[in-house]
Each structure stands twice: as C-alpha cells, then as structure tokens.
C-alpha positions, 0 to 999 in steps of 0.5 A: 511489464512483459508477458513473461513477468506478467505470468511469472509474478501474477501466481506468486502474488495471488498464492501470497494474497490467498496465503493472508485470507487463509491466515485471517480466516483461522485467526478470527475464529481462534480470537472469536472464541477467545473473545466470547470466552474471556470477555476480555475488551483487549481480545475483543479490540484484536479480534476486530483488527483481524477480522479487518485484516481479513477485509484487507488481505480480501482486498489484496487479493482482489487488488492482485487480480484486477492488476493482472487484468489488461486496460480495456476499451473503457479503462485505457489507464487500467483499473489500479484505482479500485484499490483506492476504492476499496481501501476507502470502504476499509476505512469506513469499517475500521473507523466504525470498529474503533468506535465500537471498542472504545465505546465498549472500553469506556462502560468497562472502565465505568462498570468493572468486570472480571476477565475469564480464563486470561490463560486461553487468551494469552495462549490465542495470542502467542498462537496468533504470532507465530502464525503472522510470523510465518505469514510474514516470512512467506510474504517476503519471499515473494516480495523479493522475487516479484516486487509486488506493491500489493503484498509489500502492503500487506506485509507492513501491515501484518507486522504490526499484528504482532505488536497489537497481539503483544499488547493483549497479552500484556492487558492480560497479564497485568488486569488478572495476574498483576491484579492492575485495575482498568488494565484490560479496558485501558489497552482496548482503548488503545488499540481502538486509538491505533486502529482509528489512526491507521484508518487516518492513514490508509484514507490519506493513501487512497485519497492521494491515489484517487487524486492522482498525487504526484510522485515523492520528489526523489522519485520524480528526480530520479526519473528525470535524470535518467531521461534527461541524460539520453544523447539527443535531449534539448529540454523536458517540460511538463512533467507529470506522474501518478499511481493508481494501484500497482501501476505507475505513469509518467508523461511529459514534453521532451524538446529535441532540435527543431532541424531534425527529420520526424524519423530521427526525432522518433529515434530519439524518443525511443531510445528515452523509452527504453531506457526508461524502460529498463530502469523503470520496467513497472512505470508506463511512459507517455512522451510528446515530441516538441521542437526546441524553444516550442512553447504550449501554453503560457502556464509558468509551471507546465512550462518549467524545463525540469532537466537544466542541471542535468545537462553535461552529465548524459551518459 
C-alpha cells in the first residue's frame, strides 16, 4: 500500500470504526434500560450481544489503528495478529454470555414470570434497526472507496443485529399479546445458541490467522497465474501464503534460466513484482530467485512446480 492510499483509506476506516462504538454505546444503554424495565430474557440476550458488539467494534477500532501502524524492528510482518488475539479474548466473553442467558433462559422456563411493558421493548428494538440500518449504509460506503477488511467484518456482523433485534420483537409479541406460553424464555435460549455459535466461528478465523493458514485455493490460483504468465518464468515452487490482520503475504521460489546474468534475472523478478503489485496492491510479495532445475530440499511438497498449466498462456 503507498502512502497515499495509506492516508487516504486509514481516516475513513477509523471514522467508520468510531461510527460502530458510538452506535453500540447508544444501543447498550437504550436495551440496558429495556431489559431491567421489561424483565424480558429475549431483551436480555440482545442487550449482551450488543454490549459484545460494542467489545467488537472496540476491536475494529483498534484493529484499524494498529494496521496503520508500519512494521517496526521487532515486527518486521507488522502487527496484523492482534487482531486474532483479541478476537480470541472476544470469544471467551460471548461464550460466557451465551452461558449466562441460557442458564437465566432455563429458570425462566422452570419459574414462570410475566414480562413488563412488552411495548417499550418492541419500540427499543424497531429503534435499535433503524440505527444498525443507518450503521450499515454508512459502513458500506466506506467499504467501497477503501476496501478495508476490517470494517467488512464489521459490517457482516452488524447485519445480523438486525435479525436478532427481529426476534425479540417476535418473543415479545407472541409471550404478551399472543399469550404463547415459554415464548420469551424460548427465544433467549435461541439467541444464546446463535450467540455460542458465532463465538465458534470468530475462534476458528483467529485460530487460522494465529496458524498462518494458507489461502482459499481460488485465491492461491489466482495469484499464481498472474505470476506465472510473466515473460521469463521457468517454474514456481514453494508456494506459501498467510493473513495476518488486514495484510497478506506471499512468498515463493521463481525458477528463471540458469544462463541468465544476476542483472537480467533481477529484471525479471521485478517485473513479476509489479505485476503482482498492480493486481495485488494489498498482498506483500517475498520472491527467491532460483536457476532452472535448481532443487532445495528433497520435500516433494515444497518441491511442487505449481505453475505447469499455466504455461503457454502468458500474457
């Protein structure tokens, strides 16, 4: 990423990140009050995903701030992986939520209680849609002129607020105006599975992130044929990649003729990373020259030429 685009995109992101926390800091009061006013477990379950989504866009907003940072002498790869810490710490507290409200789900169910002012809930939830709308609306254009990862996440995340806010509307409705019996308790018991399952999700991302888990195959694909049409290219081989935060990295063995002088093979392999660059501005690129037929280690799988039926196709 250039400076430019680095001073260009960096303030939008961040707007956008103090754009959530400022979103899920009004909604955790308004549901805060709904849930001690109603006594409703349904509210109760979306007042702790909110206040989880406020931890979260916390998150995003520092996860924004330490990917504007450069590598230092310590970092050299950057601190993207703070973010696969702290979206670990974020699982630990979901989990314990989920917990709590199921746990306060079931005494409901085995100690019947009736709801109060099912009206103000409702209201604090159609309240709470339209503010994640407008969350929404606003995040995606800064998506499109930045691209951050970060804020997509977020956004994906926000979007399913809306339908948790829906179902406590529904588990209000149906427990005092339809009369349904176990109808409130029911729905925390839901929310509590939906909130125990995204808490699944978010550790198995960070997880991979901390693991440095290679690229979806498509990506990985697409990356080497763009390599692997450049004039010049005899082979590619040990082909690795990884994520951490927002960043991504790439490296690999690019085979090129053994005759050639270190200065013309240098031309080579800067004309592969700027190519890469231009398609791939967002992905750091790591090469290392060898001569055809070289081999480094008897591995078979570092060893694989990734790029044969690419070859004939260079553009």
């Amino acid at each position: 990423m250039t400076n430019d685009e680095r001073r260009r995109i960096i303030p939008l992101a961040m707007r956008a990140a103090l754009a959530s926390v400022a979103t899920a800091a009004f909604l955790l009061a308004l549901k805060g009050f709904a849930a001690w006013h109603t006594g409703s477990v349904a509210m109760l379950g979306s007042l702790a995903d909110t206040a989880l989504d406020l931890l979260a866009s916390l998150v995003t907003l520092y996860g924004v701030k330490v990917a504007a940072e450069p590598a230092d002498h310590d970092h050299r790869f950057g601190h993207g992986k703070a973010e696969a810490l702290a979206a670990l710490f974020q699982v630990v507290l979901i989990t314990a939520s989920a917990i709590g409200i199921a746990w306060r789900a079931i005494e409901r169910l085995t100690n019947p209680q009736v709801n109060q002012d099912a009206t103000l809930g409702i209201g604090v939830s159609v309240a709470a849609i339209v503010a994640t709308f407008a969350l929404l609306a606003y995040q995606r254009s800064v998506i499109r002129r930045t691209g951050s990862v970060a804020i997509l996440a977020d956004n994906v995340h926000y979007q399913s607020d809306v339908l948790l806010n829906v179902a406590v509307i529904a588990a209000l409705v149906l427990d005092q105006f339809a009369s349904v019996p176990g109808a409130d308790p029911i729905f925390g018991i839901a929310i509590a599975m939906w909130l125990a399952w995204g808490a699944f999700k978010a550790s198995s991302q960070a997880i991979d992130m901390l693991m440095d888990k290679e690229w979806p195959e498509d990506q990985r694909a697409a990356f080497i044929e763009v390599a692997a049409r450049q004039p010049g290219i005899r082979g590619i081989h040990d082909f690795r990649t990884r994520r951490a935060g927002a960043h991504d990295f790439a490296q690999f063995h690019m085979e090129v003729d053994r005759t050639l002088t270190v200065a013309a093979a240098h031309d080579i392999v800067e004309n592969v990373e700027r190519r890469l660059r231009d398609v791939f501005p967002r992905v750091e690129v790591l090469i290392h020259l060898d001569p055809e037929g070289h081999v480094d280690t008897d591995n078979p799988l570092v060893e694989a030429d990734v790029t044969p039926h690419w070859f004939g196709k260079r553009i």
